[in-house]
Every structure is written in structure tokens, then in C-alpha cells.
TIMI-468686 format. One record per residue (C-alpha): residue number from 1; y, z, x. Coordinates in steps of 0.1 Angstrom, whole numbers. Layout:
<pts>
pt num=NUM	c2=Y	c3=Z	c1=X .
...
</pts>
This chain:
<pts>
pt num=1	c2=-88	c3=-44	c1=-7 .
pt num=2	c2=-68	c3=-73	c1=1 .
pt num=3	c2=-46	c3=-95	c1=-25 .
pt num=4	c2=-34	c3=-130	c1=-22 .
pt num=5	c2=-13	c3=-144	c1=-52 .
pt num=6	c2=2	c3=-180	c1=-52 .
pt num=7	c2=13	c3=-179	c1=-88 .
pt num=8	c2=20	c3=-140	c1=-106 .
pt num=9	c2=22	c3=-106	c1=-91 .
pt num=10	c2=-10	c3=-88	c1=-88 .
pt num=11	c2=-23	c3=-69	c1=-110 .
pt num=12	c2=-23	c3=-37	c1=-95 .
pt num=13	c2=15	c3=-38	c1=-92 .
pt num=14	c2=25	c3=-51	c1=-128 .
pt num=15	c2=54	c3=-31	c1=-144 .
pt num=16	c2=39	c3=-27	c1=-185 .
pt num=17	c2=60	c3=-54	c1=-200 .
pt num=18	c2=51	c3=-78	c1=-173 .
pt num=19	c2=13	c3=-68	c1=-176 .
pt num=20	c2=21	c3=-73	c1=-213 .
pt num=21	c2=32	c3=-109	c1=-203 .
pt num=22	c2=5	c3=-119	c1=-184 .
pt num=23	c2=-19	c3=-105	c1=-206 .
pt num=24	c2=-5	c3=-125	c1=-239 .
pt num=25	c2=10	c3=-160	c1=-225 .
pt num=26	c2=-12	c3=-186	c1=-230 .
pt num=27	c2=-38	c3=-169	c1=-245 .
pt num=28	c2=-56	c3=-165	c1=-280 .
pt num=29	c2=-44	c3=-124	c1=-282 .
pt num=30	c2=-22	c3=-104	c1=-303 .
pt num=31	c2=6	c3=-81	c1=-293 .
pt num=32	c2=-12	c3=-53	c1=-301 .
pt num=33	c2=-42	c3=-65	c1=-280 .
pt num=34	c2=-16	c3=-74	c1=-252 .
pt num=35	c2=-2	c3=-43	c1=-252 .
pt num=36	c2=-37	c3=-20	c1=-249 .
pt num=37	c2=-50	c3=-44	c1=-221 .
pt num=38	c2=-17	c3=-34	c1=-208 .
pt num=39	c2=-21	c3=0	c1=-208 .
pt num=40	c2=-59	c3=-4	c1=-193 .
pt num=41	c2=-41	c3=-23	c1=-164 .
pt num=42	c2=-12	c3=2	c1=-160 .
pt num=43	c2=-39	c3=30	c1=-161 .
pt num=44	c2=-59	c3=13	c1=-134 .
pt num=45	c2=-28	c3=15	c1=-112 .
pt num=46	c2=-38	c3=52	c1=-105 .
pt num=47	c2=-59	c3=40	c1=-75 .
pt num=48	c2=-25	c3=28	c1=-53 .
pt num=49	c2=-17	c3=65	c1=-55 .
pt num=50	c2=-51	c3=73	c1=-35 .
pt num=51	c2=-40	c3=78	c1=2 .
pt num=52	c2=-77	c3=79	c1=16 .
pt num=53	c2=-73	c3=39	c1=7 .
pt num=54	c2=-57	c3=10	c1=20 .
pt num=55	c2=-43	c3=-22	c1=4 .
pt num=56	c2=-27	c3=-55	c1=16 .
pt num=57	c2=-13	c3=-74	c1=-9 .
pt num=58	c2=2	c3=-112	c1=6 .
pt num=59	c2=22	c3=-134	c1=-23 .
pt num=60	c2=43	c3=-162	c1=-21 .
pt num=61	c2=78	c3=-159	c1=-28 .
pt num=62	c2=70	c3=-186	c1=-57 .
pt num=63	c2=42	c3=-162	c1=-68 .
pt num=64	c2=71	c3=-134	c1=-70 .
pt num=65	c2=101	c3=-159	c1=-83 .
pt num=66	c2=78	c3=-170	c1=-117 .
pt num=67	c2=91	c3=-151	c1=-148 .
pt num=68	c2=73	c3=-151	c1=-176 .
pt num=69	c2=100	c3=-132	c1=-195 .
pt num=70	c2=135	c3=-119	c1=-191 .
pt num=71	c2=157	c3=-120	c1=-158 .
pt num=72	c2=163	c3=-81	c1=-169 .
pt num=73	c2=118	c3=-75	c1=-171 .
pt num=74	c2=120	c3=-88	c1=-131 .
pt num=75	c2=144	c3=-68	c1=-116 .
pt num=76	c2=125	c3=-42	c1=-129 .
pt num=77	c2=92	c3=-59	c1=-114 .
pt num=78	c2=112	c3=-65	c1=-81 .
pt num=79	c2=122	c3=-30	c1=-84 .
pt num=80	c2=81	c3=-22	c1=-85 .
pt num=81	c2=71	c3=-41	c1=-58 .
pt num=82	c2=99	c3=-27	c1=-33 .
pt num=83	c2=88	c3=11	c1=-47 .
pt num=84	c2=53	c3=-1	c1=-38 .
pt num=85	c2=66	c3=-12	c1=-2 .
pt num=86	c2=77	c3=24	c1=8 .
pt num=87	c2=42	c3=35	c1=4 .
pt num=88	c2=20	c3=41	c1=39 .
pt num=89	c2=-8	c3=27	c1=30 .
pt num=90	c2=1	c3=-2	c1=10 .
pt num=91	c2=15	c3=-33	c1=28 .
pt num=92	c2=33	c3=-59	c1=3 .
pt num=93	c2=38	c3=-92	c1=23 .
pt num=94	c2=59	c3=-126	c1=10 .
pt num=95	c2=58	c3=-158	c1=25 .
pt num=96	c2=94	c3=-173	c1=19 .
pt num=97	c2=102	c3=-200	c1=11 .
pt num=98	c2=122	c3=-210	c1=38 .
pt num=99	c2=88	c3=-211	c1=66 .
pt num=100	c2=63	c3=-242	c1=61 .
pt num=101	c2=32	c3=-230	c1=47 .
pt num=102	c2=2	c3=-230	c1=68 .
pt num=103	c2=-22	c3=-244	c1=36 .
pt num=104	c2=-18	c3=-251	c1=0 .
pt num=105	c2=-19	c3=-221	c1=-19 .
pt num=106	c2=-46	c3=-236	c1=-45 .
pt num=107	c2=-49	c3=-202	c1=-59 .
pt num=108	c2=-51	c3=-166	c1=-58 .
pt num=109	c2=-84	c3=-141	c1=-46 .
pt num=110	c2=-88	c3=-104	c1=-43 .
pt num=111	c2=-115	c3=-93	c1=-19 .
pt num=112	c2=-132	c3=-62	c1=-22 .
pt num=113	c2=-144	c3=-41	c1=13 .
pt num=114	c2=-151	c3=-70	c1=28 .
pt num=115	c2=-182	c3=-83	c1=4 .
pt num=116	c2=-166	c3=-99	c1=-27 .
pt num=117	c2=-139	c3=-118	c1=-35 .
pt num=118	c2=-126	c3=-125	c1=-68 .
pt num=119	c2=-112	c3=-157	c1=-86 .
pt num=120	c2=-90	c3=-149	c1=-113 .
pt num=121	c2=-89	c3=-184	c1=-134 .
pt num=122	c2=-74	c3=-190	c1=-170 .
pt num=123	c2=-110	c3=-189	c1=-185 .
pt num=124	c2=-121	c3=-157	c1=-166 .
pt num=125	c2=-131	c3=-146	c1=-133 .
pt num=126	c2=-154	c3=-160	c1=-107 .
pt num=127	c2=-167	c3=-137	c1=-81 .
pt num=128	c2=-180	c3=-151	c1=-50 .
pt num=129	c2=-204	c3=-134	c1=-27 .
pt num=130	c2=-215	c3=-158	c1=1 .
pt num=131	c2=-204	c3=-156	c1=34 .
pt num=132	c2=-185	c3=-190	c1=41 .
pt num=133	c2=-164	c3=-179	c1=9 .
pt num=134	c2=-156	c3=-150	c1=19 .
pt num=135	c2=-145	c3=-164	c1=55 .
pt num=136	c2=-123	c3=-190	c1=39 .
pt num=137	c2=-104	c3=-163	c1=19 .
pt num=138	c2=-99	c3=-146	c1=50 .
pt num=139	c2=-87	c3=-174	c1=69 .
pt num=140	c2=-65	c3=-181	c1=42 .
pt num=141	c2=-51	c3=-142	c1=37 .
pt num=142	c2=-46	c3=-144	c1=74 .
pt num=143	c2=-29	c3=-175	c1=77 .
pt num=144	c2=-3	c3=-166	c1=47 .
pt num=145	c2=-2	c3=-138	c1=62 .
pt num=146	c2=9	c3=-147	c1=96 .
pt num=147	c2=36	c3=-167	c1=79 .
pt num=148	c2=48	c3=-134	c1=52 .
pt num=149	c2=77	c3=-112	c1=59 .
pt num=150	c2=73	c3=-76	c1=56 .
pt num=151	c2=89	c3=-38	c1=57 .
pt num=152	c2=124	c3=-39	c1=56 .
pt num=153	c2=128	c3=-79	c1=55 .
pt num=154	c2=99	c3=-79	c1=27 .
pt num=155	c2=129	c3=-54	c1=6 .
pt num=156	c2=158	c3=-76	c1=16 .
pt num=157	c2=141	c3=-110	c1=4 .
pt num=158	c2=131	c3=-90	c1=-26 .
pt num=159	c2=166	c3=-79	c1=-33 .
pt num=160	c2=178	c3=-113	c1=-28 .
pt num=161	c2=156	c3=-126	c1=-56 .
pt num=162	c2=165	c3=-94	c1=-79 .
pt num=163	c2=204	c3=-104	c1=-72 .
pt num=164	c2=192	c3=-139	c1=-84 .
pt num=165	c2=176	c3=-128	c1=-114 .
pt num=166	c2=210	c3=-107	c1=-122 .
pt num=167	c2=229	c3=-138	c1=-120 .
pt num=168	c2=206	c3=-159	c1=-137 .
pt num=169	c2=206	c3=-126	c1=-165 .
pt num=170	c2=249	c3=-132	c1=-163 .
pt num=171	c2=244	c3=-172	c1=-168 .
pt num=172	c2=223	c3=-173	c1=-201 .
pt num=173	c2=244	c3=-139	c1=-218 .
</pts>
């Protein structure tokens, strides 16, 4: 499975109260819906933990620095996606900033062995299946991808932006 996010972190590696977040913002749904789609999506999660499979998960370092709530709920995301760094068959890549990027990230896709990719939009998700759209997702994961930083630089961007959201925490207590 492959990731690309341009605007929120994936949901695979969504702490709860960000899942909570995503889940609720914008959308006709109660807390206590939020928070059992939540727990759906956090229970999902089991699957990273399955070393017989590989991810690649690519965002943008705008995808990573949008906070739909608290400086304090991102460190602890930030602290997630490092966490999720570590692990050998998971590779987290962000395109910073600071490098020109090779396309406009017009949205997000997930694609699934090769065969399906997925749309996530604000009414629900498409899923496309035919070849050329496939191909153009993976042209565009490996183009971000050529551009992302990863392993120990993917960590210290990270941990940048957590010592951002600290002093953006400091500013607004």
C-alpha cells in the first residue's frame, strides 16, 4: 500500500483525538459519532503492526503542518508519525517545504497492491480502477517522492515542526 497526502495525515497514522478531528470538522456528526469512527480508525491501525506487509506513506510538509486542533494534539501526532518512522517496513516520506514541487498536489490517493487507488473527497470516496489512473498516481507518488526527505532527516524536519507547534502552544497560553 502506498499513501500520498497533500492536505491531513493519513489515516492509518492518526493519533485518536486527531482521528476524532478529522472525523467531526466539517461534517454533519456528533461527538459521540466522532469519537466511535474514531475508535474504528484507531482499531484499523492494527494492520501497520503486520511485518509480512509493506507501506509507503509520502505527505507534504503542509499536509503534516495543518492542525485541526491544539498545538499540544500535534506534537503528540508528530510524535506518532516519528514512532511510525522507526518501523522496518513502514517508510514515512515529507516533501519540505524548502524543495519546489515537482506538480501540484491537487489531492491525496491511497493505492491498494497495485490495482486500486482511492480518492478520499469531502462527500466520500472515489475508487478508481483503470489503468491510466492508476499510472498517474504513480507518477505522482514517485515524483513527491523523489522530492521527500526521509529516515533520520524525515525525524529532524518532524521535530522541527513539533518545536514549532511548542512555541506556537507558548504564544497563545
Amino acid at each position: 500500500m502506498v499513501s500520498f497526502q497533500s492536505a491531513m495525515i493519513p489515516a492509518l497514522l492518526q493519533t485518536a483525538e486527531y482521528a476524532r478531528l478529522a472525523l467531526a470538522i466539517g461534517r454533519d456528526v456528533d461527538e459521540e459519532g466522532a469519537a466511535k469512527a474514531a475508535a474504528v480508525r484507531l482499531n484499523a491501525q492494527a494492520v501497520l503492526f503486520e511485518a509480512d506487509r509493506e507501506f509507503a506513506f509520502l505527505l507534504t510538509e503542509g499536509a503534516v503542518r495543518t492542525w485541526p486542533g491544539s498545538p499540544a494534539l500535534m506534537v503528540a501526532q508528530l510524535d506518532r508519525l516519528v514512532q511510525v518512522s522507526t518501523m522496518p517496513h513502514v517508510r514515512l516520506g515529507v516533501v519540505p517545504w524548502a524543495v519546489e514541487a515537482p506538480a501540484f498536489p491537487l489531492h491525496g490517493f491511497t493505492i491498494y497492491d497495485g490495482g486500486v487507488s482511492v480518492v478520499e473527497s469531502l462527500t466520500g470516496d472515489l475508487t478508481m480502477t483503470q489503468a491510466q489512473e492508476i499510472a498517474a498516481h504513480e507518477e505522482t507518488f514517485e515524483l513527491f517522492g523523489n522530492a521527500a526527505v526521509y529516515g533520520d532527516e524525515v525525524r529532524d524536519l518532524l521535530g522541527q515542526i513539533a518545536q514549532d507547534m511548542r512555541n506556537l502552544a507558548a504564544r497563545t497560553h
